[in-house]
Backbone bond lengths (Angstrom), bond angles and torsions (degrees), N, CA, C in turn:
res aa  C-N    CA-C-N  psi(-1)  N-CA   C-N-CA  omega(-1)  CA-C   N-CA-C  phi
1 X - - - 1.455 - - 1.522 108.26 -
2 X 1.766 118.87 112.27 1.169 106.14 145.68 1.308 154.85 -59.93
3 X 1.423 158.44 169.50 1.237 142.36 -177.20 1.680 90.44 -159.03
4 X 1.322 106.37 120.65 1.344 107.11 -154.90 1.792 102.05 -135.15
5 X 1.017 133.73 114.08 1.688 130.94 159.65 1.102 127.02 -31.83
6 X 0.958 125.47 126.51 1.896 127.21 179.53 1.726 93.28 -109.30
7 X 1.687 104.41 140.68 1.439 100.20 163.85 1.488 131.08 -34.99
8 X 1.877 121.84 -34.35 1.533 110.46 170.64 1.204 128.57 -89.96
9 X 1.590 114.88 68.21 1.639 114.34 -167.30 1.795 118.45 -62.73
10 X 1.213 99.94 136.21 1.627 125.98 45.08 1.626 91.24 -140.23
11 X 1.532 132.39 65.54 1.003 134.84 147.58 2.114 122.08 -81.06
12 X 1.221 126.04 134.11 1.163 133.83 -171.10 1.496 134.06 -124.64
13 X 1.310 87.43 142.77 1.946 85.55 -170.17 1.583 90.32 -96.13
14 X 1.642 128.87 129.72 0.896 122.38 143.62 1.058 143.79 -112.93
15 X 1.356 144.33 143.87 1.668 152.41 -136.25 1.759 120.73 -128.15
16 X 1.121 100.34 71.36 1.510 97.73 -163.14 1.566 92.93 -80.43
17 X 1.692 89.55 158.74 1.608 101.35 -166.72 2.091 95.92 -102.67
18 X 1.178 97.39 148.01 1.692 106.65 -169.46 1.716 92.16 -91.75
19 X 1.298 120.02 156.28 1.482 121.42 165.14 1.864 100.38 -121.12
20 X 1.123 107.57 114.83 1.544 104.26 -168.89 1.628 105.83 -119.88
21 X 1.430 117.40 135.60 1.580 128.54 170.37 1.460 114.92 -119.80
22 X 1.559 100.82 -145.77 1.532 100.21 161.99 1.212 129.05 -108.01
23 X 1.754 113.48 12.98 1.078 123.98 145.46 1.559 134.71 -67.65
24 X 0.889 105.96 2.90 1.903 123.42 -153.25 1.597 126.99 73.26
25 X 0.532 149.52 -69.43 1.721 145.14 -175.37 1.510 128.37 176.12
26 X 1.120 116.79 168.79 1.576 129.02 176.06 1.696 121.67 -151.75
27 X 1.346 111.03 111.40 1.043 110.26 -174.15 1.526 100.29 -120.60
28 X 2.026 102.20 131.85 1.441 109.86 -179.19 2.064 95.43 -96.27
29 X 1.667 96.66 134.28 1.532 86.16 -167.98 1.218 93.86 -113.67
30 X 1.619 125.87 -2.11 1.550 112.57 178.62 1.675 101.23 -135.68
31 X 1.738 113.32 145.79 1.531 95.46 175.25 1.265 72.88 -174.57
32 X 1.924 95.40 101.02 1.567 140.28 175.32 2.066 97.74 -27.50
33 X 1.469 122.54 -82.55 1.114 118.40 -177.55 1.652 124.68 -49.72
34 X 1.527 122.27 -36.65 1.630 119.92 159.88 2.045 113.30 -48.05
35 X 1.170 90.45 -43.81 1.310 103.95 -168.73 1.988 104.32 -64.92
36 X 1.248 106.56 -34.80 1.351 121.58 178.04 1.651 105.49 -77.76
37 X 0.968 91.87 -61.56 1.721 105.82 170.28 1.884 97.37 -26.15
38 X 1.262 94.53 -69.94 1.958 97.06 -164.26 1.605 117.55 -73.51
39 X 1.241 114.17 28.50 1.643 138.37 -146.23 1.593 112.61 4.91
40 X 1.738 79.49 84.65 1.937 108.56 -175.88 1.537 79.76 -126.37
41 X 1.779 124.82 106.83 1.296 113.33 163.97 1.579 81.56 -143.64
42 X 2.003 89.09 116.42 1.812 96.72 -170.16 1.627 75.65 -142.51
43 X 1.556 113.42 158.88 0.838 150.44 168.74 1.790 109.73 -109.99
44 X 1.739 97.65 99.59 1.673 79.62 -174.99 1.876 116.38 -111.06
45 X 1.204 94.49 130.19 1.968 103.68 -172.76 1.350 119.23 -105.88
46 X 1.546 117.72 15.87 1.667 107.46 176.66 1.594 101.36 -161.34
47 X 1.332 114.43 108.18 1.510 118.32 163.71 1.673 122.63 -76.40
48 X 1.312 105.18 126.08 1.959 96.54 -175.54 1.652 84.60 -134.55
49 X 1.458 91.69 135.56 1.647 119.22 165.77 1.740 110.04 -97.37
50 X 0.997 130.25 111.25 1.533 116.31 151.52 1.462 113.80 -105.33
51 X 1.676 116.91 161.11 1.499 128.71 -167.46 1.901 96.53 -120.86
52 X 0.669 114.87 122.62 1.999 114.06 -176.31 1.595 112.36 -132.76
53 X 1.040 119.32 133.50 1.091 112.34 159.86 1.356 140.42 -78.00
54 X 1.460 124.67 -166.93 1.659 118.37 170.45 1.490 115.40 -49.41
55 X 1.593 135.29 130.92 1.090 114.06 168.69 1.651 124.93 98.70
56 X 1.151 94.85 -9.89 1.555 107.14 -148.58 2.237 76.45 -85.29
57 X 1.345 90.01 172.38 1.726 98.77 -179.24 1.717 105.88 -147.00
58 X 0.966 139.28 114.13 1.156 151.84 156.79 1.156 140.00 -79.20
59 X 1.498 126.03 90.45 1.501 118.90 -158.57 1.070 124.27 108.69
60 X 1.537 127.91 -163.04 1.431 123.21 0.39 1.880 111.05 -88.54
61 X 1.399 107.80 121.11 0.913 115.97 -164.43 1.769 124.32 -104.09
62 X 1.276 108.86 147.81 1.685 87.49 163.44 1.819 96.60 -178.09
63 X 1.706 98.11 159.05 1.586 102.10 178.01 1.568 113.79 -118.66
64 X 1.299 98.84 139.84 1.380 113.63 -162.75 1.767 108.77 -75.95
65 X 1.702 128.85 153.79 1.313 95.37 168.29 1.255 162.27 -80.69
66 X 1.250 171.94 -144.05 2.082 90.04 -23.37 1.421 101.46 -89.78
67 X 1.300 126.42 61.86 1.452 131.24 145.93 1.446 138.49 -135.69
68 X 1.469 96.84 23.92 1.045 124.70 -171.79 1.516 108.58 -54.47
69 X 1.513 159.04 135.28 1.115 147.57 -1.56 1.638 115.06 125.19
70 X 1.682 112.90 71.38 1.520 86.72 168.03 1.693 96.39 -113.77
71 X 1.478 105.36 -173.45 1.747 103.87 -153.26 1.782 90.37 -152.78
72 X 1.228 109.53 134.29 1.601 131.35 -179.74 1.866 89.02 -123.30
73 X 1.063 112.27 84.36 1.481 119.87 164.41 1.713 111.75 -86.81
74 X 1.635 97.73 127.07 1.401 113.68 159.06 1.506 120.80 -139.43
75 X 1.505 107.66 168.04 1.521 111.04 -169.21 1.554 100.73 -121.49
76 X 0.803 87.66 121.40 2.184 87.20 -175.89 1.623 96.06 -108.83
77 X 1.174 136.77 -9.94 0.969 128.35 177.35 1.899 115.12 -155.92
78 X 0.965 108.14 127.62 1.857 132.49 167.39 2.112 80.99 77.59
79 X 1.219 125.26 -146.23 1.762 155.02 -134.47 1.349 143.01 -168.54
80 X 1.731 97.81 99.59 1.630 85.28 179.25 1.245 111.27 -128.95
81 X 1.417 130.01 -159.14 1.375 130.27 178.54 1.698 88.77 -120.16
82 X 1.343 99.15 117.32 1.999 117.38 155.76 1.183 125.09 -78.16
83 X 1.346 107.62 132.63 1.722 106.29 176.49 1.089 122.50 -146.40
84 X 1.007 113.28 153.80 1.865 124.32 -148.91 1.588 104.15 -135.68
85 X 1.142 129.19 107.47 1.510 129.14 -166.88 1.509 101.87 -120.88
86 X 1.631 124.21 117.05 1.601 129.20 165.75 1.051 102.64 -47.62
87 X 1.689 134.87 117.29 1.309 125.98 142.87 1.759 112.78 -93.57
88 X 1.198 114.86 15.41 1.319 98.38 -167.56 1.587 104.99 -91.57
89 X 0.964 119.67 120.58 2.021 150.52 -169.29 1.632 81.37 -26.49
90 X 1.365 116.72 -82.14 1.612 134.82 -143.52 1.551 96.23 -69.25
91 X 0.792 100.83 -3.34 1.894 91.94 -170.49 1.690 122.04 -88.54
92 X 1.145 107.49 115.60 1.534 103.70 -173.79 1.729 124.68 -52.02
93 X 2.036 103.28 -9.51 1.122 82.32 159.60 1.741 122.36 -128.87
94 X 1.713 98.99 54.99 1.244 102.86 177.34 1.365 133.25 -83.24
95 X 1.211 105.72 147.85 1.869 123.56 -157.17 1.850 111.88 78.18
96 X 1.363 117.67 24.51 1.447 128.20 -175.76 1.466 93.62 -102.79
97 X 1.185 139.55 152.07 1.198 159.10 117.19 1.867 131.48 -72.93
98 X 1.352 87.24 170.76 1.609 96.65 -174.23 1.683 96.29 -164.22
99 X 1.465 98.48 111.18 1.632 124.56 -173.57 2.409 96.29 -105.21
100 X 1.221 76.33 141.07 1.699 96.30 167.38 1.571 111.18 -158.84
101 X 1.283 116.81 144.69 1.189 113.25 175.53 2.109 102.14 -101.48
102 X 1.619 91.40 136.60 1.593 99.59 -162.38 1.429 100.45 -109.20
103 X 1.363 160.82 111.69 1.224 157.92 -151.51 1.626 116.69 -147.63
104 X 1.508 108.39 145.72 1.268 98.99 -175.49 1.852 112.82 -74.38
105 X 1.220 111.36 2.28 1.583 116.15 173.43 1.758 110.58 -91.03
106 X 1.433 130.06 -35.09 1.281 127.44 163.49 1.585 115.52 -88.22
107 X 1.278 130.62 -33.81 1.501 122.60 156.89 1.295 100.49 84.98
108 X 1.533 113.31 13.10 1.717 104.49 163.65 1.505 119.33 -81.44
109 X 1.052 115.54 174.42 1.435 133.45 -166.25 1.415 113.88 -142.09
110 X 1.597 117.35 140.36 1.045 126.27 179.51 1.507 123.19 -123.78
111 X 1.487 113.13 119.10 1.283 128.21 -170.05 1.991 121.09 -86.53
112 X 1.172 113.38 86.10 1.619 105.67 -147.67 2.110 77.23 -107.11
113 X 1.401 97.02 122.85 1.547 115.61 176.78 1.997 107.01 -77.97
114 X 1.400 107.44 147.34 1.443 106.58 170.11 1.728 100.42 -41.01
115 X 1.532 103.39 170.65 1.697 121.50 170.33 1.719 88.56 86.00
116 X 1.528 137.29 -34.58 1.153 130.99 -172.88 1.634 118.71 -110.24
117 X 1.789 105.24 138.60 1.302 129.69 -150.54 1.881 81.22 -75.46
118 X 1.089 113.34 163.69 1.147 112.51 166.05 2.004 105.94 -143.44
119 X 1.499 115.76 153.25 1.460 111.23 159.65 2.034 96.71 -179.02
120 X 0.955 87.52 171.75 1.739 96.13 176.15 1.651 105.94 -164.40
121 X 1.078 89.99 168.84 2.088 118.41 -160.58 1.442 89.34 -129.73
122 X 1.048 96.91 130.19 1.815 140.35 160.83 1.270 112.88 -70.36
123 X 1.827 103.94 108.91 1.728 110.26 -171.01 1.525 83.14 -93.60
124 X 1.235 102.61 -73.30 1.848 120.49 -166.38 1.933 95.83 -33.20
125 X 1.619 92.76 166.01 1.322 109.31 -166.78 2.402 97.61 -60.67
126 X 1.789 90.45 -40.95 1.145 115.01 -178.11 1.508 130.89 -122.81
127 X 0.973 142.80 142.47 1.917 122.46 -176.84 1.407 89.18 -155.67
128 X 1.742 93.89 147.23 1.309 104.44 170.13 1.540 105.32 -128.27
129 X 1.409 129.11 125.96 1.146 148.71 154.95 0.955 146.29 -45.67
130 X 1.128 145.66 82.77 1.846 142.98 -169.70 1.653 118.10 -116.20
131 X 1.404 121.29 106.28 0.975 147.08 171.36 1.607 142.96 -93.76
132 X 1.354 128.28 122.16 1.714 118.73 -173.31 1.408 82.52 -111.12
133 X 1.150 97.53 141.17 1.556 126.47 139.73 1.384 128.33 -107.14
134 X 1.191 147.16 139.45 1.442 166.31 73.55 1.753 106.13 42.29
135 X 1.609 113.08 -58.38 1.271 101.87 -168.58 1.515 96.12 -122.92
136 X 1.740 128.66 -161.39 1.122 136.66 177.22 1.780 106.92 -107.64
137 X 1.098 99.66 154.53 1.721 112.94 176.65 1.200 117.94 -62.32
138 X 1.405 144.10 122.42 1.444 158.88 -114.66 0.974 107.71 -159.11
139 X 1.555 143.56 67.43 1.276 120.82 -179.93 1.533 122.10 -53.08
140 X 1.031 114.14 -76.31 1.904 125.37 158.41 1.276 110.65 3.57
141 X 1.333 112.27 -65.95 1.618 113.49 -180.00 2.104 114.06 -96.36
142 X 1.277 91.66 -2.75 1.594 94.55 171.43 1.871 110.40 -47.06
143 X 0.811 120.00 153.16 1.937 116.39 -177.45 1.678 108.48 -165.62
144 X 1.199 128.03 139.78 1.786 115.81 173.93 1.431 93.36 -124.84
145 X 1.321 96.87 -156.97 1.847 115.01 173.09 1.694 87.68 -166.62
146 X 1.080 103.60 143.36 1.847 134.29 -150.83 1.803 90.28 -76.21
147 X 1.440 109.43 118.99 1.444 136.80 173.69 1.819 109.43 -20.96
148 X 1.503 104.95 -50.65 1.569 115.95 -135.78 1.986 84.00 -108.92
149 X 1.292 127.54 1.05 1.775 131.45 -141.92 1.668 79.32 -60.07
150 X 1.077 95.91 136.57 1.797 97.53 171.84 1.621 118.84 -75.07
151 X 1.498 95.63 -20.67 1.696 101.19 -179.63 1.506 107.34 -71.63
152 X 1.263 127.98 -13.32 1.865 136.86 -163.18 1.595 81.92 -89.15
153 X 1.357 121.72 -66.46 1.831 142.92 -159.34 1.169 103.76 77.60
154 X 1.491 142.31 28.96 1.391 125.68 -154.37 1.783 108.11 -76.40
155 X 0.873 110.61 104.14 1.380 115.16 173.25 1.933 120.88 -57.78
156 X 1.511 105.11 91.64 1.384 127.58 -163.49 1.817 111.52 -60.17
157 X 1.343 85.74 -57.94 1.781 102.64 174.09 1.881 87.93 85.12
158 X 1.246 121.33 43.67 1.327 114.75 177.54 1.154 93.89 -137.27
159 X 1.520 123.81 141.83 1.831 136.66 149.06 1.357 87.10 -99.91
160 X 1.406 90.79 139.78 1.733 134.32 140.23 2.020 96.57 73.58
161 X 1.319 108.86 39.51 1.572 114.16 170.78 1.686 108.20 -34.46
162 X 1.502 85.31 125.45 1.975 101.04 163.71 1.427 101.41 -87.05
163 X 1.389 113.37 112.72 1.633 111.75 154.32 1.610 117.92 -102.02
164 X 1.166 102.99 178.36 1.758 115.28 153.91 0.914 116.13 -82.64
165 X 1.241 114.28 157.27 1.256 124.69 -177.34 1.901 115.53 -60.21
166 X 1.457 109.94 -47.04 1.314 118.19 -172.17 1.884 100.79 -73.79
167 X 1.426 110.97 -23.84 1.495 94.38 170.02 1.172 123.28 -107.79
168 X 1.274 119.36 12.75 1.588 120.33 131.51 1.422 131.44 -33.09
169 X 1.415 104.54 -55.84 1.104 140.11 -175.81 1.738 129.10 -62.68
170 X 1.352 103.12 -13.22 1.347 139.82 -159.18 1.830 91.58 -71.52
171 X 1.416 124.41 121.20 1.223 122.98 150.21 1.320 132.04 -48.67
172 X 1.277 139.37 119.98 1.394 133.08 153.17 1.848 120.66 -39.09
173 X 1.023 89.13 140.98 1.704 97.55 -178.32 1.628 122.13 -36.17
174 X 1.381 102.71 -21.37 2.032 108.85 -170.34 1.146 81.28 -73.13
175 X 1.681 119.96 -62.93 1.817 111.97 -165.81 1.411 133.40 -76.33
176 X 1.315 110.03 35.82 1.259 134.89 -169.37 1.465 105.33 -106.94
177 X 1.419 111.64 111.22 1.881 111.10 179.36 1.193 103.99 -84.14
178 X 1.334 99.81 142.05 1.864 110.09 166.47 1.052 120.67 -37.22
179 X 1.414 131.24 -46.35 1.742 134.61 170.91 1.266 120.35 -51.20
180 X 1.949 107.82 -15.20 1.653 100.80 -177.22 1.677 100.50 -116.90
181 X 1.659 109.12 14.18 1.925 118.51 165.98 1.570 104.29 -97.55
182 X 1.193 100.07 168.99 1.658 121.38 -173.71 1.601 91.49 -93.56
């Protein structure tokens, strides 16, 4: 398993290695001391699956504290593009992102730390999502910043995105008060 730095630290691409026969394969995607090793020391308390279709857009999401939100995203099935956006004020690289596409054929994983927005778009026809968190789901302190904000530029690689309704709804980063940034 690699554990690798992405320009918005301390967010991480990780690279688990597959063991393959003629049974088909085995991939170990978590191993507590690597994870410590790459100073990943999370305590994780809530597994969430989502199912999305083509197109579909998720996010960009995140909860403010003390329930703030870190996320071990994987794709066990079909492809999307993950994204991880600095909201934290002081940070030289805030309102920057960091996009990867996470798939059940490369089997990487993406490690997005509290202070960062998180959401991803559905390449594959279908994708299924698997996520740890650290803390529990918060509506109250739940908060995004709007998918498409031209100030982010995140280059989606999607026509004609299905959202929700509430992340439609999502402010762009200008209209975002300091009380609702890290």
């Amino acid at each position: 398993m690699n554990i690798e730095s992405t320009p918005l630290q301390p967010v991480k691409l990780i690279k688990p290695t597959p063991f393959k026969d003629t049974r088909g394969e085995f991939v170990e995607v978590y191993r507590e001391h690597l994870f410590r090793d790459a100073g990943i020391e999370i305590e994780f308390v809530q597994d969430n699956i989502s199912r999305s279709k083509k197109n579909a857009v998720r996010g960009l999401h995140y909860q403010l504290p003390p329930a703030s939100q870190v996320k071990l995203v994987m794709v066990p099935h079909g492809e999307i593009l993950d994204v991880a956006v600095d909201m934290r004020l002081n940070s030289p690289t805030f309102g920057h992102y960091f996009s990867t596409v996470l798939s059940a054929e490369n089997r990487h994983m993406l490690f997005v730390p509290t202070g960062f927005a998180h959401g991803f778009g559905v390449l594959s026809e279908e994708a299924t999502v698997y996520y740890k968190c650290n803390d529990y789901y918060n509506k109250e302190l739940e908060r995004g910043v709007k998918w498409n904000d031209p100030t982010l530029g995140i280059k989606w690689g999607i026509e004609n995105p299905v959202l929700s309704k509430k992340d439609q709804q999502l402010p762009i980063l200008d209209e975002i008060e300091e009380k609702d940034l890290f």
